[in-house]
C-alpha positions in Angstrom: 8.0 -106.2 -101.8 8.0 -107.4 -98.2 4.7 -106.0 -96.7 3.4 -105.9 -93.2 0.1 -106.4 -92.4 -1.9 -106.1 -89.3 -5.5 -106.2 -88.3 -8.1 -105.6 -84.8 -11.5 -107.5 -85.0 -12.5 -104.8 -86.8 -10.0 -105.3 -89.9 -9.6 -108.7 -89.6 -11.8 -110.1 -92.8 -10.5 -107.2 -95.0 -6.9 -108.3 -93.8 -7.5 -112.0 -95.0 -8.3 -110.8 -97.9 -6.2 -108.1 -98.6 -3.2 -110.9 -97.4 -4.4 -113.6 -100.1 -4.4 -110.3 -102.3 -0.6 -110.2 -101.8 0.4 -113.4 -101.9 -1.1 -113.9 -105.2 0.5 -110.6 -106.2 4.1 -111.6 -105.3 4.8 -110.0 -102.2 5.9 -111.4 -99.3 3.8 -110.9 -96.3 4.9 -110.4 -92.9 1.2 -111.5 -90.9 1.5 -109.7 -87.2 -1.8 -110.4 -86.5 -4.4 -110.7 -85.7 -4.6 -114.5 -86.4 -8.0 -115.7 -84.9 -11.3 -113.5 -84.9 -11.2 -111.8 -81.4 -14.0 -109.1 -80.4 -11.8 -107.9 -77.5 -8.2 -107.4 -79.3 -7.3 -104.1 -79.1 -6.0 -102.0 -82.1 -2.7 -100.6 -80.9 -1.3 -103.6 -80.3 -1.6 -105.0 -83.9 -0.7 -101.0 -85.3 2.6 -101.3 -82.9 3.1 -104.1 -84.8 3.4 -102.9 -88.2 4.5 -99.7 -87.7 7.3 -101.1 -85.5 8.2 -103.9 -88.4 8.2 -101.0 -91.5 10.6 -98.8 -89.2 12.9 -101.5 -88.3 13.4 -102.0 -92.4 12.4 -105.5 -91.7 9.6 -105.0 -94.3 9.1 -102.0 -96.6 5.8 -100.9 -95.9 2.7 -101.6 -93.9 -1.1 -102.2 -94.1 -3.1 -102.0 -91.0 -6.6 -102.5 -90.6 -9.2 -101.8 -88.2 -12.6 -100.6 -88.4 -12.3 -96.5 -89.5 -8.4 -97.0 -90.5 -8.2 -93.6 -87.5 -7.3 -95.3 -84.5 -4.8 -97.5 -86.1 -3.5 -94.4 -87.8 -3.1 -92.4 -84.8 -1.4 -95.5 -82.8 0.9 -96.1 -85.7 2.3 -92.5 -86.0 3.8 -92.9 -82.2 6.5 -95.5 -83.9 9.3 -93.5 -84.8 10.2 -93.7 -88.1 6.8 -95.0 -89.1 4.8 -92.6 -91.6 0.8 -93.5 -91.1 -2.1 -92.2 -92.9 -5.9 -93.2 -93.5 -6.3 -93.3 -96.9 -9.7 -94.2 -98.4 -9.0 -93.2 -101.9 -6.4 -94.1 -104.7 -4.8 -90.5 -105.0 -4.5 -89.9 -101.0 -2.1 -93.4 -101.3 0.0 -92.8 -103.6 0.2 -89.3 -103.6 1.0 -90.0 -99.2 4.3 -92.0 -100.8 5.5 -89.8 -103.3 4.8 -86.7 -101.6 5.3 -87.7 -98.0 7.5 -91.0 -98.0 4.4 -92.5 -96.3 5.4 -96.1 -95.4 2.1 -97.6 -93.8 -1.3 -97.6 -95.1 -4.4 -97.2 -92.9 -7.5 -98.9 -94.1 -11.2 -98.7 -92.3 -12.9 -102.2 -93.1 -16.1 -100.4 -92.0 -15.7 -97.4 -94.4 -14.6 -99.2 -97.9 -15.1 -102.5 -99.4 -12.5 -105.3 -100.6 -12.5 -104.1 -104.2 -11.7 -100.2 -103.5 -9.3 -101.7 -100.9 -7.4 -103.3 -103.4 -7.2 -100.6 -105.8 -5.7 -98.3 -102.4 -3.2 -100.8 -101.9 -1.9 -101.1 -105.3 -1.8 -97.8 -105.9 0.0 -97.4 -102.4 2.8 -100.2 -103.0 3.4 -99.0 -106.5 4.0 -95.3 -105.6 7.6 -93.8 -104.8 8.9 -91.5 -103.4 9.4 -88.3 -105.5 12.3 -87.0 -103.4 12.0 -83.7 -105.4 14.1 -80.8 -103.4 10.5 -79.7 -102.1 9.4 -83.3 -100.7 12.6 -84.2 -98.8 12.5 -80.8 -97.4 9.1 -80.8 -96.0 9.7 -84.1 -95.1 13.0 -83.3 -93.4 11.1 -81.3 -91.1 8.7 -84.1 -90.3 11.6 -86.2 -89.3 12.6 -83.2 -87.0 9.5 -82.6 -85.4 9.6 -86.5 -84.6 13.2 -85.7 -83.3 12.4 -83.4 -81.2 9.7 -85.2 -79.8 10.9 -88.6 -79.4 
């Protein structure tokens, strides 16, 4: 699977690893930064970036990273087409994709460690989409409150 992945200062060690993680796993890995360790880089602009990738289709889902998983959650949901969610547990991510077609995973490096972090993202890139009658209707209304509000 082609996964995005994006990090602040906060995130940034927990995307390293999560990114090895990946690689090791198969997927292919679509890095929009951070690259260095930078104490004043700003969350939205990494979120932006994976949330703008997944909704493009140029990769099927994204991880971003910062230090509570909120902020990034809450900049990534302003990319239409992009489906955020913190998600500090296993059942939250995949349960978000089956349920909710949610296509980018929010992770706080300050809330969990690396080995429940790679439990959430396996559970998150493995999960799919139900699209049981009830599901794509609730999400169909999703897509037209983002409509509405583009």
């Amino acid at each position: 699977m082609r996964v995005a992945i994006g990090a602040d200062h906060g995130g940034y060690d927990l995307k390293e690893e999560l990114s090895a993680l990946l690689h090791a796993e198969g997927h292919e890995v679509v890095d929009v930064g951070a690259h260095t360790m930078d104490s004043s880089d700003d969350y939205p602009d990494f979120a932006a970036g994976v949330a703008t990738t997944v909704a493009s289709k140029d990769a099927e889902r994204g991880i971003m990273v910062c230090g509570s998983g909120v902020g990034a959650s809450v900049a990534s949901n302003k990319v239409k087409g992009a489906r955020a969610s913190v998600c500090h547990d296993t059942y939250s991510a995949h349960q978000g994709v089956e349920h909710d077609d949610l296509n980018v995973l929010c992770l706080g490096a300050r809330i969990i460690g690396i080995e429940l972090a790679r439990e959430i993202v396996n559970a998150f890139l493995s999960a799919q989409f139900t699209g049981e009658e009830r599901h794509q209707r609730r999400l169909g209304k999703v897509l037209d409150i983002e409509a509405a509000n583009g």
